[in-house]
C-alpha positions as YAML, in Angstrom:
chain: A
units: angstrom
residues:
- id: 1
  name: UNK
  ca: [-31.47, 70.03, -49.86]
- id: 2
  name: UNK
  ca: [-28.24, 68.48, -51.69]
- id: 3
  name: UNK
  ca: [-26.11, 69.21, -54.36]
- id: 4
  name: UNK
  ca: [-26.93, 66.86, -57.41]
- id: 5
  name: UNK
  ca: [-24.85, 68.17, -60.36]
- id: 6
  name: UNK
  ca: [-23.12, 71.33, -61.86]
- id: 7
  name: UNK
  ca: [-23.68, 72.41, -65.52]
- id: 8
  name: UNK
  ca: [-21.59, 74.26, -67.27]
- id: 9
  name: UNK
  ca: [-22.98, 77.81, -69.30]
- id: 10
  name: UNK
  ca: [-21.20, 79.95, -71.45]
- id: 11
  name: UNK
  ca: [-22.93, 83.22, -72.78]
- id: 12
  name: UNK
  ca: [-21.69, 85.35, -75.06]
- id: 13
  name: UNK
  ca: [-23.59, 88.57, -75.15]
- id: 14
  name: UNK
  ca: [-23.30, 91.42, -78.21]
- id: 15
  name: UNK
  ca: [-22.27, 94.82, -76.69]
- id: 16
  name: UNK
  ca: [-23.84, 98.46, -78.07]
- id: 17
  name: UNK
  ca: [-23.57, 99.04, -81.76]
- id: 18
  name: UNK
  ca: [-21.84, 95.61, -82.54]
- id: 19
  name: UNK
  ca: [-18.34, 97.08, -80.93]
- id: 20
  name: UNK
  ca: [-17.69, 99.67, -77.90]
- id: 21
  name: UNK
  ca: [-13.71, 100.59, -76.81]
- id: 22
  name: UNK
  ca: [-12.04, 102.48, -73.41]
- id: 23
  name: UNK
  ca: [-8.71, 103.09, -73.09]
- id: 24
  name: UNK
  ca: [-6.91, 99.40, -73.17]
- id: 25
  name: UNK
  ca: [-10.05, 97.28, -74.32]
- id: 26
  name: UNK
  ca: [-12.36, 96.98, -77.31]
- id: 27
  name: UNK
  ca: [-15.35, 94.48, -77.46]
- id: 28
  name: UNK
  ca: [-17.79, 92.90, -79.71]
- id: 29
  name: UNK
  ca: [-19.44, 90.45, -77.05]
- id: 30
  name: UNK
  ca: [-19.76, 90.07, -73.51]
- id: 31
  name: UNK
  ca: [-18.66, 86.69, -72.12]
- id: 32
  name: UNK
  ca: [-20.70, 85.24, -69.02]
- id: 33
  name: UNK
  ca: [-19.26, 81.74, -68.48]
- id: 34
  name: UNK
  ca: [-20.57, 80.59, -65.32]
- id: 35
  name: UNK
  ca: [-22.92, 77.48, -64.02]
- id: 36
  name: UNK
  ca: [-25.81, 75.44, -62.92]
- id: 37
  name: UNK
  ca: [-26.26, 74.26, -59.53]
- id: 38
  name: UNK
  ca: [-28.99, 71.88, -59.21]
- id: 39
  name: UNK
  ca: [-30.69, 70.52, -56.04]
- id: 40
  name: UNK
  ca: [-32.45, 67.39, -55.55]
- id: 41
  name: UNK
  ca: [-35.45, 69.31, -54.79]
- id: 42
  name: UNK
  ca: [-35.50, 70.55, -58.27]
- id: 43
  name: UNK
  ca: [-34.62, 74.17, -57.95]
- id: 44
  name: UNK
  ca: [-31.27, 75.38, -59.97]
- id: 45
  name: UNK
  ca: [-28.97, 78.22, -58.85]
- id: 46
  name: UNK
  ca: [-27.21, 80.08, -61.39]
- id: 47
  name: UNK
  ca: [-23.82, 81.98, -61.39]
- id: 48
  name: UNK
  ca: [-21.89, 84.00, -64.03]
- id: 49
  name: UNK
  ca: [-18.72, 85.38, -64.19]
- id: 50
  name: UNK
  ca: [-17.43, 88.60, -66.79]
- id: 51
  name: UNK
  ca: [-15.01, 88.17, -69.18]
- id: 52
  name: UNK
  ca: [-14.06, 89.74, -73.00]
- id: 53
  name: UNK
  ca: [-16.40, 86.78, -74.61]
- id: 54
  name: UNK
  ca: [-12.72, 84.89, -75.40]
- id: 55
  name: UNK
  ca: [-14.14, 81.10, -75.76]
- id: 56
  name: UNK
  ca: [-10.83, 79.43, -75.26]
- id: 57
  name: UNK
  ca: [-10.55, 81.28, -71.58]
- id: 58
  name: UNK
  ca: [-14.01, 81.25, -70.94]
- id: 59
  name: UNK
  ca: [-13.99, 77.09, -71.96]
- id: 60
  name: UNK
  ca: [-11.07, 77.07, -68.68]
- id: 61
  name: UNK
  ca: [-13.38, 78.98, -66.75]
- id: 62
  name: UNK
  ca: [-16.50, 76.45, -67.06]
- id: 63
  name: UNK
  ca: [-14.23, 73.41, -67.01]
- id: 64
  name: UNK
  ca: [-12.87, 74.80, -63.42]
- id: 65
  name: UNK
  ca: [-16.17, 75.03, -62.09]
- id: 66
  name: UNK
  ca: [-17.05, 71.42, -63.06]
- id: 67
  name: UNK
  ca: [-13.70, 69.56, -63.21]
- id: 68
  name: UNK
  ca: [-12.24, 71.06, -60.30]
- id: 69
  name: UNK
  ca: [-14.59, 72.34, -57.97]
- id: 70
  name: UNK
  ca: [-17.35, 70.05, -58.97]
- id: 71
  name: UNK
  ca: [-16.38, 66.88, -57.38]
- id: 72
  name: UNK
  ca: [-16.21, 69.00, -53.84]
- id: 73
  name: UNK
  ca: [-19.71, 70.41, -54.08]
- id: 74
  name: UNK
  ca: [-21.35, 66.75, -54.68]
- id: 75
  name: UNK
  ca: [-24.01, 65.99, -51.91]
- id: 76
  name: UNK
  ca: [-23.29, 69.28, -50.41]
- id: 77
  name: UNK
  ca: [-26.24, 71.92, -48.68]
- id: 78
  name: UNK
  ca: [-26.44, 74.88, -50.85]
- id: 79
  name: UNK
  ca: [-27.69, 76.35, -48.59]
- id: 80
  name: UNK
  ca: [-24.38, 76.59, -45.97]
- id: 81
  name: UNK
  ca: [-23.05, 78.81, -48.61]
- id: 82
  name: UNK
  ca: [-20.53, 80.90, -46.33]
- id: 83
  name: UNK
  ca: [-19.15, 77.46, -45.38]
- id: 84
  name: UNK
  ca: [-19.05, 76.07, -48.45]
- id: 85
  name: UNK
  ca: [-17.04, 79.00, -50.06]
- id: 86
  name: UNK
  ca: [-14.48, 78.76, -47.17]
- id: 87
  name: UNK
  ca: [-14.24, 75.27, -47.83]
- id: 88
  name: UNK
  ca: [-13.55, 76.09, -52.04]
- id: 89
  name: UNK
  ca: [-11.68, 79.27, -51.27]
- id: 90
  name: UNK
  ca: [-9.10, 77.32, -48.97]
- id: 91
  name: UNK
  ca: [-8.97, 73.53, -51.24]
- id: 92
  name: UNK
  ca: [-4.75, 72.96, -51.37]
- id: 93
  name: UNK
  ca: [-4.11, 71.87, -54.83]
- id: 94
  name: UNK
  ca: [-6.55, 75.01, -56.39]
- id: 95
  name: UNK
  ca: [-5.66, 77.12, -53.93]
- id: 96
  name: UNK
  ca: [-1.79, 76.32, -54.98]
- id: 97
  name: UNK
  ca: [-1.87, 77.22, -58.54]
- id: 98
  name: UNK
  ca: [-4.06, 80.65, -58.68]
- id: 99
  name: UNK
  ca: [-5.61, 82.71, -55.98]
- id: 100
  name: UNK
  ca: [-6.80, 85.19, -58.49]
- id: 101
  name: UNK
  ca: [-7.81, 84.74, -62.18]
- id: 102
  name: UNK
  ca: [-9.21, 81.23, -63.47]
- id: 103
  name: UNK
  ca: [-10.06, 79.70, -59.99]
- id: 104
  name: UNK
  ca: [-10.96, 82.74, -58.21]
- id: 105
  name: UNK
  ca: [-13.24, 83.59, -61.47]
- id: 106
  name: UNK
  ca: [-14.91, 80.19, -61.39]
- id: 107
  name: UNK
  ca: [-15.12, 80.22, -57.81]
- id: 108
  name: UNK
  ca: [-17.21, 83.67, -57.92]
- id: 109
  name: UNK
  ca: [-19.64, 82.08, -60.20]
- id: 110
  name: UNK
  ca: [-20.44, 79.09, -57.87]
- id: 111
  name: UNK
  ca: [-20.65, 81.25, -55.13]
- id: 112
  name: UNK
  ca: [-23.13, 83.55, -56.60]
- id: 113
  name: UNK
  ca: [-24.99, 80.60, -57.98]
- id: 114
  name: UNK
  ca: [-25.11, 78.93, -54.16]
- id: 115
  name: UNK
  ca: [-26.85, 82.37, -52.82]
- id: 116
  name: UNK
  ca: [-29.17, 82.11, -55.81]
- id: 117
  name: UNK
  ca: [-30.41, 78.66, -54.96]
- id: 118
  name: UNK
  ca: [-30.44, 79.80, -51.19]
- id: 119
  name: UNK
  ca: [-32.81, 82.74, -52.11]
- id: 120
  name: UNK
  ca: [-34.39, 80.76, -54.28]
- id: 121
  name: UNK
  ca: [-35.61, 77.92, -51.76]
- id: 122
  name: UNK
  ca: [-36.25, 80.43, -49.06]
- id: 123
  name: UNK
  ca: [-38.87, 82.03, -51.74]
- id: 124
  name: UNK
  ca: [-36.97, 85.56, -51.66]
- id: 125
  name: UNK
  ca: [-35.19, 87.87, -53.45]
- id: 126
  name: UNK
  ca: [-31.35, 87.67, -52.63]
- id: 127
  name: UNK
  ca: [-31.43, 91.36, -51.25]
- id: 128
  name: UNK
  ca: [-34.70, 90.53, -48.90]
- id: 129
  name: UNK
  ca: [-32.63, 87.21, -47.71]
- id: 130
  name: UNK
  ca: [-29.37, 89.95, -46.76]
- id: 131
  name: UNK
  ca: [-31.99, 91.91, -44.67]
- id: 132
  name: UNK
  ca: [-32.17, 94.73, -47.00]
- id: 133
  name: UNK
  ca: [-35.09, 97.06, -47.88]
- id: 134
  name: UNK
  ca: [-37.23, 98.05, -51.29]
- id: 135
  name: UNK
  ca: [-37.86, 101.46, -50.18]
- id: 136
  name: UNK
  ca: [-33.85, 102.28, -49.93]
- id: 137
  name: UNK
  ca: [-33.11, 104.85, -53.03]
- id: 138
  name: UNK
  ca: [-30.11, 103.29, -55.32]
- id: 139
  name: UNK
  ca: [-28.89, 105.33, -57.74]
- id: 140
  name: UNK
  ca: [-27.88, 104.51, -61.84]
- id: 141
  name: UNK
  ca: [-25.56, 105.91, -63.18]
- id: 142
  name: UNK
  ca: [-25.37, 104.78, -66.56]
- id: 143
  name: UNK
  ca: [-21.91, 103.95, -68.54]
- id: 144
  name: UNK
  ca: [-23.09, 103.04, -72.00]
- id: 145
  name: UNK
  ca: [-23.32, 106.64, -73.38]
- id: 146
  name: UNK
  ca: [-19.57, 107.00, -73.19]
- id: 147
  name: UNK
  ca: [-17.62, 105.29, -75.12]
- id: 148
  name: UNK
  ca: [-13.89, 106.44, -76.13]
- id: 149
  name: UNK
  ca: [-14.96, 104.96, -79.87]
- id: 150
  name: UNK
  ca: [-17.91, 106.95, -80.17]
- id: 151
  name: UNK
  ca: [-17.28, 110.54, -82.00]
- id: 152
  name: UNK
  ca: [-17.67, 113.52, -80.13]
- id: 153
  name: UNK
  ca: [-21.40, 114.29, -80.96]
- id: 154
  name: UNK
  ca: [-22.18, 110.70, -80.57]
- id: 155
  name: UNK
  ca: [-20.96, 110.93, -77.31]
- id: 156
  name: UNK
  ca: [-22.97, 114.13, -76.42]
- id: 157
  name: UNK
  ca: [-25.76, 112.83, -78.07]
- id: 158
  name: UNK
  ca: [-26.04, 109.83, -76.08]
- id: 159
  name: UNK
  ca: [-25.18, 111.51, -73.22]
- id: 160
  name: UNK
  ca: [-27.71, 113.68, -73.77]
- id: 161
  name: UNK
  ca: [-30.76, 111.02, -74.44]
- id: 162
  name: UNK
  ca: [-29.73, 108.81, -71.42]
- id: 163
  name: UNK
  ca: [-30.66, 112.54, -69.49]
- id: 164
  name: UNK
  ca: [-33.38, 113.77, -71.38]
- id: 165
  name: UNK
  ca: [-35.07, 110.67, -72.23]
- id: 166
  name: UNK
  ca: [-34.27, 107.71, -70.03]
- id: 167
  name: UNK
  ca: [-34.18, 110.31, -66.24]
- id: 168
  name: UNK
  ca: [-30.70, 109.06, -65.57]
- id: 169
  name: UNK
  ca: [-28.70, 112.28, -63.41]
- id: 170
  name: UNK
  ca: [-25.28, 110.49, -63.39]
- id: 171
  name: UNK
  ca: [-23.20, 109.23, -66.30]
- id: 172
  name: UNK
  ca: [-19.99, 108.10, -67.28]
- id: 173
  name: UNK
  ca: [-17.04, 108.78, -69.67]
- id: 174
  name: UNK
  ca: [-14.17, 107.19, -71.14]
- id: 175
  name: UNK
  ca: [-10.97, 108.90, -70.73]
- id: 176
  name: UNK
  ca: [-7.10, 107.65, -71.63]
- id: 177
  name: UNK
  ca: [-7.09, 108.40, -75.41]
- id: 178
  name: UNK
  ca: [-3.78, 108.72, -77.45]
- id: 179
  name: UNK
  ca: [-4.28, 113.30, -77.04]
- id: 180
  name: UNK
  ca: [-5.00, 113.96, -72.84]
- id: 181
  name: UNK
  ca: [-6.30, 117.52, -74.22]
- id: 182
  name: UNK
  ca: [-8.85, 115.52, -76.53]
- id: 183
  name: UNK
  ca: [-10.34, 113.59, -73.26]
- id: 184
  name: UNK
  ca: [-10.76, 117.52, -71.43]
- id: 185
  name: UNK
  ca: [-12.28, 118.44, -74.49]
- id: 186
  name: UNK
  ca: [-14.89, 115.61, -74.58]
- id: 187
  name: UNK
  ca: [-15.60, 115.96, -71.12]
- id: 188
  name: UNK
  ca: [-16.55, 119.65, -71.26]
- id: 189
  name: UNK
  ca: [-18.44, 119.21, -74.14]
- id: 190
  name: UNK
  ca: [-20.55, 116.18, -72.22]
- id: 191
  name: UNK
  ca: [-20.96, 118.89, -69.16]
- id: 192
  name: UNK
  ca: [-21.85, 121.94, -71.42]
- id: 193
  name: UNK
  ca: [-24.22, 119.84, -72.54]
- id: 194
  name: UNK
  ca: [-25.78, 118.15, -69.51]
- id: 195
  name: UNK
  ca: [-25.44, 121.09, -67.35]
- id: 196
  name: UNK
  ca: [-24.21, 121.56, -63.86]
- id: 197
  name: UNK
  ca: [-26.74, 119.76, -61.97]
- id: 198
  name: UNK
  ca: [-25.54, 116.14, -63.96]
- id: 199
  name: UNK
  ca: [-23.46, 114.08, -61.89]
- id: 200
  name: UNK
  ca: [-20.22, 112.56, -64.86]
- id: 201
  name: UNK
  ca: [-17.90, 109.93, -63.99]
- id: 202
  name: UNK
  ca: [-14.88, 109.58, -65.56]
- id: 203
  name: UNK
  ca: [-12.90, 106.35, -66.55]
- id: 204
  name: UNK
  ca: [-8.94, 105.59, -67.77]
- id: 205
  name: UNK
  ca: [-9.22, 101.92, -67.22]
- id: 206
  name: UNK
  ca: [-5.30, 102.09, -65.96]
- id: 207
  name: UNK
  ca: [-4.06, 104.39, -68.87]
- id: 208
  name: UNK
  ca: [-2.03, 106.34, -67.84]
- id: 209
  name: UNK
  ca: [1.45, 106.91, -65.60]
- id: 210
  name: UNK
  ca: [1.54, 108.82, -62.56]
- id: 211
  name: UNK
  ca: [2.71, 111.97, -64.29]
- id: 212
  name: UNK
  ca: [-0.09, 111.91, -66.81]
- id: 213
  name: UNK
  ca: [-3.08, 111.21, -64.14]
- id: 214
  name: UNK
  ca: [-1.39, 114.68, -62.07]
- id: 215
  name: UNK
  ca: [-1.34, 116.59, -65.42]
- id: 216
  name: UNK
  ca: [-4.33, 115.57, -66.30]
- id: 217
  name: UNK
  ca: [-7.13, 114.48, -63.89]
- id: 218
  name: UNK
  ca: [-5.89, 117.96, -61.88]
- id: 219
  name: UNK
  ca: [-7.92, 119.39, -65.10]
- id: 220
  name: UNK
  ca: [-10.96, 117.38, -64.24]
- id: 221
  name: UNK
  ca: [-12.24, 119.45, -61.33]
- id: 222
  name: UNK
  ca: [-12.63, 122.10, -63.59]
- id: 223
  name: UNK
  ca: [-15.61, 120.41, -65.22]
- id: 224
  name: UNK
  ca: [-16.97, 118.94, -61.18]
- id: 225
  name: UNK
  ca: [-16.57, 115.15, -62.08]
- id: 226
  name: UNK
  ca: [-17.58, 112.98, -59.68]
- id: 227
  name: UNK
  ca: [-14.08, 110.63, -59.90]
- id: 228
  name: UNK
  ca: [-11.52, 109.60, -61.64]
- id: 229
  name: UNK
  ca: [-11.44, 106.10, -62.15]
- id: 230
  name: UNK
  ca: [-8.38, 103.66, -62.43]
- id: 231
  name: UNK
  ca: [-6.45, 106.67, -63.51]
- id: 232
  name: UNK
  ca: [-3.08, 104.51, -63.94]
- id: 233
  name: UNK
  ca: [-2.28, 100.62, -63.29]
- id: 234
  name: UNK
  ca: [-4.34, 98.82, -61.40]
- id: 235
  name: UNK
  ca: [-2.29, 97.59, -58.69]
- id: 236
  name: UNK
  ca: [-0.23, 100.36, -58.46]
- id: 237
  name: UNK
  ca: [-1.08, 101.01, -54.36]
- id: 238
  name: UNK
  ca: [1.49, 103.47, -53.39]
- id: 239
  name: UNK
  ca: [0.91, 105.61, -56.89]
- id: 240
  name: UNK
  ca: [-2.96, 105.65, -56.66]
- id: 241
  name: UNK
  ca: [-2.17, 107.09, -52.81]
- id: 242
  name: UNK
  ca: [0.05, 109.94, -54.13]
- id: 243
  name: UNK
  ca: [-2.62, 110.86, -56.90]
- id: 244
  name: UNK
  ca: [-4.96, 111.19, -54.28]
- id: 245
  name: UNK
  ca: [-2.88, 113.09, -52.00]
- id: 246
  name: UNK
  ca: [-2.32, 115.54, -55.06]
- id: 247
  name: UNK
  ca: [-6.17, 116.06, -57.18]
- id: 248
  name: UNK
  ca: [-8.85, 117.47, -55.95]
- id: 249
  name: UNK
  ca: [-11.12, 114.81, -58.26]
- id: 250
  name: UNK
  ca: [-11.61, 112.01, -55.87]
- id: 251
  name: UNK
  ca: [-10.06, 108.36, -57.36]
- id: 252
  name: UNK
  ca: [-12.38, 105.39, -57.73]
- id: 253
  name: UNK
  ca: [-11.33, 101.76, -58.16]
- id: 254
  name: UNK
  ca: [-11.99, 98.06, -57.56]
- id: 255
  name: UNK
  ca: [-12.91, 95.95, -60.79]
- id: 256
  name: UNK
  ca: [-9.69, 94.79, -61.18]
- id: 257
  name: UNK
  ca: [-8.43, 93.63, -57.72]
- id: 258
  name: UNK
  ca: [-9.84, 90.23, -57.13]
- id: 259
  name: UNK
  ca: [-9.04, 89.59, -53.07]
- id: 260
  name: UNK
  ca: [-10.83, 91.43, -50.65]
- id: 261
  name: UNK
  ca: [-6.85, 91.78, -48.81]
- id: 262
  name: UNK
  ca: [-6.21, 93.51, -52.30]
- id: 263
  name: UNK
  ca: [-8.60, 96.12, -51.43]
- id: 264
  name: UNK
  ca: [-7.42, 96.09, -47.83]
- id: 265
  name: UNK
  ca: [-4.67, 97.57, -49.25]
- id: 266
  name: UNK
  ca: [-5.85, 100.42, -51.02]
- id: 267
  name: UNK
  ca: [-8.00, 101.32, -47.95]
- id: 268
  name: UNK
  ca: [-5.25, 101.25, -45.49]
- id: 269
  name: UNK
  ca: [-3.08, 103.51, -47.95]
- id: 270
  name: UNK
  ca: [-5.70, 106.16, -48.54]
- id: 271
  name: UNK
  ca: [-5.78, 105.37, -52.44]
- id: 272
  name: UNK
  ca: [-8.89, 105.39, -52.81]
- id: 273
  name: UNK
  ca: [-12.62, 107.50, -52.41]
- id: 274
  name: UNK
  ca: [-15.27, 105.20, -53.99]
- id: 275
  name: UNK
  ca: [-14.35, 101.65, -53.48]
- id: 276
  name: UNK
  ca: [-15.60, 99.42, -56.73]
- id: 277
  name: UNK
  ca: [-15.59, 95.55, -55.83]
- id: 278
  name: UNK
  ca: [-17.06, 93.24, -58.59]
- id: 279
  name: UNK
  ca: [-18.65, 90.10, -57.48]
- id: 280
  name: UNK
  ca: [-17.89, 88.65, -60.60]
- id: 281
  name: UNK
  ca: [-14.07, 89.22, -59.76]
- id: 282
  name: UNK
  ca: [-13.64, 88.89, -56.05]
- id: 283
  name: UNK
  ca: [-15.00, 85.40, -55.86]
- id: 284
  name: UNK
  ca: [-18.71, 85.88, -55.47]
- id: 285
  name: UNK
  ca: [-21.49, 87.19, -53.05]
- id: 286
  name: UNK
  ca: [-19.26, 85.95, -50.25]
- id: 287
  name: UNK
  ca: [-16.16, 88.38, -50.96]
- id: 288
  name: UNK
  ca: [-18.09, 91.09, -51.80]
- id: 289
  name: UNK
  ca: [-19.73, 91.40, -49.07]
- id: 290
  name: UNK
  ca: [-16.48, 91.47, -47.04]
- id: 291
  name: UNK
  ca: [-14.98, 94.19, -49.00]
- id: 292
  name: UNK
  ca: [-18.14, 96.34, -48.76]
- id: 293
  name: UNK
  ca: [-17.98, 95.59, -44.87]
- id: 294
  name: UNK
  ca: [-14.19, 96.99, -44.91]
- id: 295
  name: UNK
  ca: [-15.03, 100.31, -47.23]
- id: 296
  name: UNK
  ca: [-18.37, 100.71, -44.61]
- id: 297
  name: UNK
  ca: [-16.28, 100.82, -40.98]
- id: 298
  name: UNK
  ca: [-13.66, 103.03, -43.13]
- id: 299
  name: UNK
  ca: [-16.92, 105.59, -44.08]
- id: 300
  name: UNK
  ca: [-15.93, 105.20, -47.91]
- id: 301
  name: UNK
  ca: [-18.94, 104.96, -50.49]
- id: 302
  name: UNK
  ca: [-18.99, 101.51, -52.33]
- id: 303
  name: UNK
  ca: [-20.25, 101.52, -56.25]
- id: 304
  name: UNK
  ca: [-19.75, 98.52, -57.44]
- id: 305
  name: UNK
  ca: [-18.55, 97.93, -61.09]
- id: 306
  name: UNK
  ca: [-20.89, 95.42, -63.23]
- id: 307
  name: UNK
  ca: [-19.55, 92.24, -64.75]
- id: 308
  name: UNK
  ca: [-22.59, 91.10, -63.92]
- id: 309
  name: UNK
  ca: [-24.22, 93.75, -65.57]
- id: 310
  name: UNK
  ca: [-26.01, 94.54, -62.53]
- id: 311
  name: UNK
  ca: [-28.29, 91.51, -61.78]
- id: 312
  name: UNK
  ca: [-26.57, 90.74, -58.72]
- id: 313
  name: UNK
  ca: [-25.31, 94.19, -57.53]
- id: 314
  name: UNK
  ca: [-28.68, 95.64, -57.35]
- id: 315
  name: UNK
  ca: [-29.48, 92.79, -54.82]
- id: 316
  name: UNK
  ca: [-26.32, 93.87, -53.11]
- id: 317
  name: UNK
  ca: [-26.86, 97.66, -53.31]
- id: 318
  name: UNK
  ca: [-30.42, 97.40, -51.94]
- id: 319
  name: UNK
  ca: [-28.87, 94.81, -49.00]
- id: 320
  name: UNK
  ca: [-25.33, 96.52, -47.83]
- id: 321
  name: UNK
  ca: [-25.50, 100.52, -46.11]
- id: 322
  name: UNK
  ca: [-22.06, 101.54, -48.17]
- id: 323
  name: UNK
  ca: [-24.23, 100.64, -51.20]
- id: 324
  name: UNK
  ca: [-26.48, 103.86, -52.79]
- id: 325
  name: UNK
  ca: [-25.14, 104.18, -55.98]
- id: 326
  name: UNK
  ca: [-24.65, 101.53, -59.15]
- id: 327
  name: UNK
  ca: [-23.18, 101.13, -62.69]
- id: 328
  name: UNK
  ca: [-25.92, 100.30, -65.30]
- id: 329
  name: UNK
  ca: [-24.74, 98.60, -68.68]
- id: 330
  name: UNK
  ca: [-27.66, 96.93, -70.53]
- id: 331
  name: UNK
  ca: [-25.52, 94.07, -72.81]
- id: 332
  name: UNK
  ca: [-27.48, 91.32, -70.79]
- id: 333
  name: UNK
  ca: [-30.71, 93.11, -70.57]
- id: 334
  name: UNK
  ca: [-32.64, 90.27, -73.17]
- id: 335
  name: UNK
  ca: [-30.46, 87.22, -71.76]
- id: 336
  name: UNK
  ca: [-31.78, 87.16, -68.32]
- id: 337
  name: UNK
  ca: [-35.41, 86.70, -67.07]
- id: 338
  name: UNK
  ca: [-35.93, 89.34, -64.76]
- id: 339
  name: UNK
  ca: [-34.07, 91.92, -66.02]
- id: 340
  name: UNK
  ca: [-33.13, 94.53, -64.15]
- id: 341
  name: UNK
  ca: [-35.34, 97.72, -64.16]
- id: 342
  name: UNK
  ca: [-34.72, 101.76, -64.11]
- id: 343
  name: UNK
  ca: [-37.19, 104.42, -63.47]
- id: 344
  name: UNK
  ca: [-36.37, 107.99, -62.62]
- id: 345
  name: UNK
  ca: [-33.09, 107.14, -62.65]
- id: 346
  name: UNK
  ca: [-33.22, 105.05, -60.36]
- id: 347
  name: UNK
  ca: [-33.19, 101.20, -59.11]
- id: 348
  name: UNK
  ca: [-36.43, 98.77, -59.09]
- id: 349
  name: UNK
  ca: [-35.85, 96.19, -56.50]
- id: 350
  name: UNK
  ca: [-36.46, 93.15, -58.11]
- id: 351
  name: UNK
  ca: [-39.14, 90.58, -56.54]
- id: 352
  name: UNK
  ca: [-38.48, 87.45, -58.11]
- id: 353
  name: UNK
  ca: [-36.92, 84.81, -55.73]
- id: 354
  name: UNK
  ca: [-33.41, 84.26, -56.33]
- id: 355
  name: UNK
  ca: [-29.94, 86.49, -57.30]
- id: 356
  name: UNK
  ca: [-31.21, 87.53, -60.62]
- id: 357
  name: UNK
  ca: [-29.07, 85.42, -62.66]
- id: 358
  name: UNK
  ca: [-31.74, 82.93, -63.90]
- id: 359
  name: UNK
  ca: [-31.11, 83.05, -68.09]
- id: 360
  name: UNK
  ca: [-34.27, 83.86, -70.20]
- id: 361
  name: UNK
  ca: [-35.45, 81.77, -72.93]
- id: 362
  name: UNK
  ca: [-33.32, 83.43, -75.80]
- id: 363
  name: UNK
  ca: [-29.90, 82.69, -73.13]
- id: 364
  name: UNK
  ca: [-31.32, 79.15, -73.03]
- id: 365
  name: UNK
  ca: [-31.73, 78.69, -76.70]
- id: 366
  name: UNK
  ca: [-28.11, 80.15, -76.76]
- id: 367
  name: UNK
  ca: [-26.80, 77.72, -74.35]
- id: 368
  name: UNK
  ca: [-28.12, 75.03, -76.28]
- id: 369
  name: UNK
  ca: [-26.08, 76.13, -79.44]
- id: 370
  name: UNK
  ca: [-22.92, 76.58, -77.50]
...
């Protein structure tokens, strides 16, 4: 099997309510920029990356993929993917201009898309083809109930349905608003409300400064949250170590480092409790799987964060043993074709060959348009 061509994709997904917000961000659309790999035997692997749905940087992303890395993938085996992303990973003249960010972005997708076609040819399911197992439990915990735009009975509401209604037992909230004693109020109204038997995550998305996460994620454990997570800047090693010398809430963090010797890192200090790698961030499959080798032999829980809105981590969840528990966002629940599936709160392991990243026919008809 050889490489034949790369196509570039760019998807740009709606999010909840036509606009959601955290701490630093707000969002209309989810971006998924990403690729094509075809084979001369006629299958095509697909890959996706996560971005803010920005055209202009999601346009660098796709031309990276093609332009770039492209020309070095060109009668290539898709199926020597481990070699292939050493080969991309260590190319001089990408390799000189951005280790993180653009090129490590576009390489993620082209990973992910090579394991895809690799699954795909050896008629599995990616998590099957990492040795995993159907019958291993991984938990949801769903994010998409708490919002730091959505009022206060919106919240609770939602939080309350996605309980009630949909069997979730873990959820998550936005924290890092403008008034610190607003977030403690949200949070226990969302736990007076679910009751103590509800696992609730919380989330500052790197609001706030060292004095600020001590003040105020010391409150947390008064309402038994599961974690704080990115409590202040994201590469902030030493302060993340401190905080978790000083709180009681463990600390939880990963979608924004995008080398697995980033992570290192944080391991080695003892910032972190629940280690978060995104394979849409670290560069693929590949990466991923290194980190959640390091956070295993270190006996720290990985739960990966979803740029990929979970098609790919739920291959990875069901596949790696520091894997049990997942973020579920549904904002690319209609674009692909095997979607993934819920019940009991729980995760279905899908049984469609592949990585889960094949578009449906509405993502197609998208694609077209683009």
């Amino acid at each position: 099997m050889k490489i034949t061509k790369l196509e570039p994709i760019i998807l740009h997904a709606p999010v909840t309510r036509g606009g959601i917000a955290d701490s630093t961000h707000k969002l209309t659309h989810w971006g998924a920029p990403g690729v094509a790999v075809h084979a001369d035997n006629g299958l095509v692997g697909y890959g996706f990356s996560g971005t803010h749905a920005h055209l202009p940087t999601d346009r660098l992303i796709a031309d990276c993929i093609v332009n770039s890395y492209g020309p070095l993938l060109a009668g290539e085996d898709p199926r020597e993917v481990r070699a292939l992303w050493e080969k991309l990973h260590k190319q001089s003249e990408i390799y000189w201009v951005g280790r993180a960010g653009i090129t490590h972005l576009a390489l993620g997708a082209i990973d992910i898309a090579l394991w895809d076609l690799k699954a795909k040819e050896a008629g599995l399911p990616l998590w099957k083809l990492l040795g995993g197992s159907a019958s291993k439990k991984v938990e949801a915990y769903n994010t998409d109930g708490g919002w730091l735009n959505w009022p206060l009975e919106v919240m609770v509401s939602d939080c309350k349905r996605l309980v009630e209604e949909e069997g979730y037992r873990a959820v998550k909230l936005k924290v890092g608003g403008p008034n610190p004693k607003e977030d403690l109020r949200r949070v226990e109204a969302v736990r007076n409300a679910l009751g103590p038997d509800i696992r609730i995550m919380t989330d500052a998305n790197g609001r706030w400064s060292l004095p600020q996460a001590i003040q105020t994620a010391s409150r947390l454990a008064d309402f038994d949250i599961a974690w704080i997570e990115e409590p202040i800047y994201f590469d902030d090693v030493d302060g993340h170590r401190r905080l978790a010398e000083t709180i009681a809430t463990p600390v939880a963090l990963g979608e924004q480092l995008y080398t697995a010797s980033h992570f290192r890192d944080f391991i080695q200090a003892g910032a972190v409790h629940y280690v978060q790698p995104d394979v849409v961030r670290l560069a693929g499959v590949t990466e991923f799987w290194q980190v959640a080798d390091m956070a295993w032999c270190n006996s720290l829980p990985v739960a990966p964060h979803v740029g990929d809105m979970c098609q790919v981590h739920r291959h990875l969840c069901f596949a790696h043993p520091a894997c049990s528990l997942l973020e579920y966002i549904p904002w690319l629940r209609d674009w692909m074709e095997e979607p993934a599936k819920i019940e009991g709160g729980h995760y279905i392991a899908p049984e469609a060959p592949g990585a889960g990243m094949t578009p449906s026919r509405k993502a197609l008809a998208e694609i077209n348009r683009a």
